[in-house]
N, C-alpha and C positions, 0 to 999 in steps of 0.2 A: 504494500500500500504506500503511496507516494506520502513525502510529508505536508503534502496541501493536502491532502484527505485526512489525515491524520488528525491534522489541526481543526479542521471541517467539521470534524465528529464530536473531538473535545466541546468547543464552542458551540452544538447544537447537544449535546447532551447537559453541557454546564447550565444552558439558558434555559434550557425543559426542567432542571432541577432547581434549581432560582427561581423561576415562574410559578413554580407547587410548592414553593418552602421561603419564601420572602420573613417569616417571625422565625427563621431557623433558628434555635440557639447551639451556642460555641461545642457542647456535650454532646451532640446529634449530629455532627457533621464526617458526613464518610471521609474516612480516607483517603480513599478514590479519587477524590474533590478537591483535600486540602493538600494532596501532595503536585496538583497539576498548575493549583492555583499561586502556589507559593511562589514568588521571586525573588530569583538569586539575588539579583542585580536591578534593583526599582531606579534607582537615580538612572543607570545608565537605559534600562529599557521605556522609563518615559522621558528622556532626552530624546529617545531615536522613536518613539512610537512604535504600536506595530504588534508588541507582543500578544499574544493570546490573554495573558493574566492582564493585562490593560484592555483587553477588552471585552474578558469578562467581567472586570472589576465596570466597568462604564456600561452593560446592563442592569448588572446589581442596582449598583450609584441612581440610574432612570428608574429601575423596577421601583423601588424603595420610595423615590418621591410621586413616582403616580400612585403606591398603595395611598399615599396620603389625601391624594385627592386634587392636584396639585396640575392645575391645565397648564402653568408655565413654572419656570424659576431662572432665573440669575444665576450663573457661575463664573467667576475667573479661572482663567488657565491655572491660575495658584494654587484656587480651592480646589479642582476638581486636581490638581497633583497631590495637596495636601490630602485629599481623601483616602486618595490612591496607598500611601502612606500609610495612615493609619488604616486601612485595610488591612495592609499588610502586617504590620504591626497585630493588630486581631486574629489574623491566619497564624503570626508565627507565637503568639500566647495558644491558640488554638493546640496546634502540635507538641509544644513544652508539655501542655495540660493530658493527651492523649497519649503520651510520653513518660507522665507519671514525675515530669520534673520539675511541676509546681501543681498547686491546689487549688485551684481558681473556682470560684462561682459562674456557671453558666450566664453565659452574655447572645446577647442578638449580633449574629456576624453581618447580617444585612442591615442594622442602625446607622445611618449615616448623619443621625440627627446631630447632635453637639460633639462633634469631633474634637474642637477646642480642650475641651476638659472629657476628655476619654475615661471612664469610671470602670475601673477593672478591679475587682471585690476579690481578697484571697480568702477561701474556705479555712475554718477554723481548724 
């Protein structure tokens, strides 16, 4: 299978799973999901565009504010990098947490409400 098809499948199976799991939280999220999503390299793959996790992260990001109801919104290229970020950041607490190398309290990986002050609660 060539690697445009490859990609093809990720991103059509990513966005069917986002589509039916928009209040996921951090404890429920496959594997499958969280190892394809992760990026190595965020600064340099949204300098260059392009990547798959950039652009599944920018379904999410849309999914997330149409759940709200939300016929338009305002973004700067800054916010939607800074999102992108703290995406990632939520993916890779995700992984640590599934990992068994910290204790975290279940979080909503598709919240992209107050990224500012990102509230990640350790379990007692």
């Amino acid at each position: 299978m060539s690697e445009a098809k490859k990609r093809e499948q990720i991103i059509a199976k990513s966005v069917d799973f986002i589509s039916k799991n928009i209040g996921l939280m951090s404890n429920n999220l496959p594997n499958e999901f969280l190892e394809k999503w992760i990026d190595d390299e965020p600064v340099m793959q949204v300098s260059k565009g392009g990547c798959i996790q950039y652009t599944i992260f920018m379904y999410a990001w849309t999914k997330y504010h149409h759940s709200l109801n939300q016929k338009e919104f305002n973004a700067t290229e800054k916010m939607i990098q800074d999102a992108y970020f703290a995406w990632q950041t939520k993916l890779s607490l995700t992984m640590l947490q599934q990992q068994g190398m910290l204790q975290l309290k279940p979080f909503k990986v598709f919240d992209f409400g107050d990224l500012d002050e990102m509230k990640i609660d350790f379990e007692p």
